[in-house]
C-alpha positions in Angstrom: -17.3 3.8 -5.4 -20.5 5.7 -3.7 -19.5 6.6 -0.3 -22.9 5.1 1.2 -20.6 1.6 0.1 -17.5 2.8 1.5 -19.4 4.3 4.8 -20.4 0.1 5.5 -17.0 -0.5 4.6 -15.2 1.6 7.0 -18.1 0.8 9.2 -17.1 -2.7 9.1 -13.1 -2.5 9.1 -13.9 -0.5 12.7 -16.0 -3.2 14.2 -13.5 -6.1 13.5 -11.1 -3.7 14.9 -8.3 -3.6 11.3 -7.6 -0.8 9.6 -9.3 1.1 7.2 -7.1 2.2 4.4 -8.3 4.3 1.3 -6.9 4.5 -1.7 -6.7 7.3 -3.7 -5.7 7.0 -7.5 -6.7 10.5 -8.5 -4.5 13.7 -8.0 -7.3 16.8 -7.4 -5.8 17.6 -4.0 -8.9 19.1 -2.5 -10.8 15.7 -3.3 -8.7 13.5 -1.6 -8.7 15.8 1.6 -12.5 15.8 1.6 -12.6 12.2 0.8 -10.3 11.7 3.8 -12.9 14.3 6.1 -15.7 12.0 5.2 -14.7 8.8 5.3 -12.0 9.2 7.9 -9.5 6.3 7.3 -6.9 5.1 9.0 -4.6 5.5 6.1 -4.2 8.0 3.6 -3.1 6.0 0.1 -1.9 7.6 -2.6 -1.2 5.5 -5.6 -1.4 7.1 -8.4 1.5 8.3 -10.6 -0.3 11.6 -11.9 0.5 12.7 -8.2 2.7 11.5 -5.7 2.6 13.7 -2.1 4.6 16.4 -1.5 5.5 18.1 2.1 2.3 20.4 1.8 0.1 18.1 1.0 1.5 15.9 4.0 0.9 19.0 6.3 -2.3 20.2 5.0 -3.6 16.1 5.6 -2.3 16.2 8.8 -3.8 19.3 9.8 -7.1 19.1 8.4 -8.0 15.4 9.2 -5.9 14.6 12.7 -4.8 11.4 13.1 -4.8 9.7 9.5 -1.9 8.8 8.7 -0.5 9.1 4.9 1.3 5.9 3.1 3.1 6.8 -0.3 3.3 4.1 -3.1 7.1 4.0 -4.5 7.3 2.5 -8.0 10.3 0.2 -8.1 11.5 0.3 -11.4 15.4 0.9 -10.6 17.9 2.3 -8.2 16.2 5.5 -8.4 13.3 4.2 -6.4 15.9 4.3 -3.7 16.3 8.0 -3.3 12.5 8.8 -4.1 11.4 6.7 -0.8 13.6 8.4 1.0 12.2 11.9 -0.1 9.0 10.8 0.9 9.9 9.2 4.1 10.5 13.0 5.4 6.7 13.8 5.2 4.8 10.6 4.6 4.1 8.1 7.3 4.5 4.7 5.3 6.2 3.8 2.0 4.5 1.4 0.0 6.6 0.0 -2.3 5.4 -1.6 -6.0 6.0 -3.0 -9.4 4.3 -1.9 -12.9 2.1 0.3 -13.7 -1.3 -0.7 -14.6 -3.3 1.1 -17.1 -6.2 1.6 -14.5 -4.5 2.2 -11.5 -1.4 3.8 -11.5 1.4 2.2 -9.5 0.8 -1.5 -8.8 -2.0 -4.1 -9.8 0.3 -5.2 -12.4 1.0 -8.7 -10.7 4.9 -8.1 -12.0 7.7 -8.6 -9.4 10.5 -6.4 -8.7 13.9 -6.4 -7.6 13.9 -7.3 -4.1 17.3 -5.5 -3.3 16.4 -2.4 -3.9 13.1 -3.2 -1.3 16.2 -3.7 1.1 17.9 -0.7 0.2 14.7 1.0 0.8 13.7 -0.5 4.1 17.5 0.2 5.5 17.6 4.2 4.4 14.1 4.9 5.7 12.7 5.4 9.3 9.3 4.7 8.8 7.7 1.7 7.8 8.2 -0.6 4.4 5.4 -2.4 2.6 6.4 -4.8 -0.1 3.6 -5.5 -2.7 4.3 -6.3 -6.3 3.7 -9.8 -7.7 3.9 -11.4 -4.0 1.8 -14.4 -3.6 1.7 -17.8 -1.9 4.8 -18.9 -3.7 6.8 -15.4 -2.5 5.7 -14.1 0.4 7.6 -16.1 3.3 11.0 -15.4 0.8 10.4 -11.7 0.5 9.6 -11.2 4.3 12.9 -12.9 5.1 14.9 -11.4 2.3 13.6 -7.8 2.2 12.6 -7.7 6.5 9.6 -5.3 5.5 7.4 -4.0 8.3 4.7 -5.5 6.2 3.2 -7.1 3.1 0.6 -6.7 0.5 -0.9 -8.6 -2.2 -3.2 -8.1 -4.9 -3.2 -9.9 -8.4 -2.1 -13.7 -6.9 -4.6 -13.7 -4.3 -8.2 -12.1 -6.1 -10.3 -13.3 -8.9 -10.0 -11.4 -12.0 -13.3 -11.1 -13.9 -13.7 -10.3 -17.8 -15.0 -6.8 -17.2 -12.1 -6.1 -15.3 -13.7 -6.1 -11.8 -11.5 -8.0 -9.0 -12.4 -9.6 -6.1 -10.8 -11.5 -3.0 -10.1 -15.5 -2.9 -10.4 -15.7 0.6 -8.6 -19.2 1.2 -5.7 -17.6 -1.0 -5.3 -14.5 1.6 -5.7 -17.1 4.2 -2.6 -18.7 3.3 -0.6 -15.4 2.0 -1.3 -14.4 5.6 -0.1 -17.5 7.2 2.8 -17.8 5.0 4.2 -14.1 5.8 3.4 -14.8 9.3 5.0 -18.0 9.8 8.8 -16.1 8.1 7.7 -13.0 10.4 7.9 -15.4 13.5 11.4 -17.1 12.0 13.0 -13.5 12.2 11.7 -13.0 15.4 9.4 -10.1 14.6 
């Protein structure tokens, strides 16, 4: 994406006062850090599974561009995910966790759910926060808050248009109702 695109987008995502959160699917190391220098999210995400962060990348992040934050994607695709999250949560500031792997995009965008339990395991061994994404959508999202407690949620696949040349875009009565779905089984658990 060119970065004068990304400049109104961050741009915008400050003026209505959310987060700006960039994702990073590549794994040059130097790129994302001057990606993160000039565009200055909110959130570091790495997504890719060519390269997952490690402790010096965390530093070096946290050093060079003070005060973004860094938010690790965890493909759940067994127990195993279990003890990876919790490697990252010693140097990472969110886990993100995710199903599939999608020939474009690394971890996620695959539309595929997971098993839930082990998003439990995950959100009780960890002391940072827990997103569940993966397959959630208006049908899912109140269950997996209530079952899984995650600090958050994230959707992709059930609520965006999917073009024939591949490009993706928002169905904004769809997030509408993700949203009020997840935030009605927040306000159930008292959150």
């Amino acid at each position: 994406m060119p970065f004068d695109v990304v400049d109104r987008i961050a741009a915008e995502t400050r003026r209505r006062g959310v987060k700006f959160v960039a994702i990073m699917l590549n794994k040059d190391v130097d790129e994302m850090i001057f990606i993160a220098k000039r565009v200055k999210p909110d959130i570091l995400h790495i997504a890719g599974m060519d390269y997952t962060a490690d402790k010096e990348f965390a530093d070096r992040l946290h050093r060079e561009c003070p005060g973004v934050e860094l938010m690790q994607a965890v493909l759940v695709d067994g127990p195993d995910a279990v003890n990876r999250a919790k490697e990252y949560s010693e140097y990472v500031d969110y886990i993100l966790t995710d199903s599939g792997l999608a020939a474009d995009t690394g971890i996620g965008a695959s539309g595929e759910t997971h098993d839930w339990n082990i998003d439990a395991e995950i959100v009780k061994s960890v002391n940072i926060p827990v997103i569940i994404a993966g397959g959630l959508g208006l049908d899912n999202v109140a269950q997996c808050v209530k079952e899984v407690k995650p600090y958050g949620v994230d959707s992709l696949t059930k609520t965006s248009y999917k073009y024939s040349d591949g490009v993706m875009e928002k169905d904004i009565p769809k997030v509408v109702e993700f949203c009020k779905n997840a935030d009605e089984a927040y306000k159930e658990l008292n959150y």
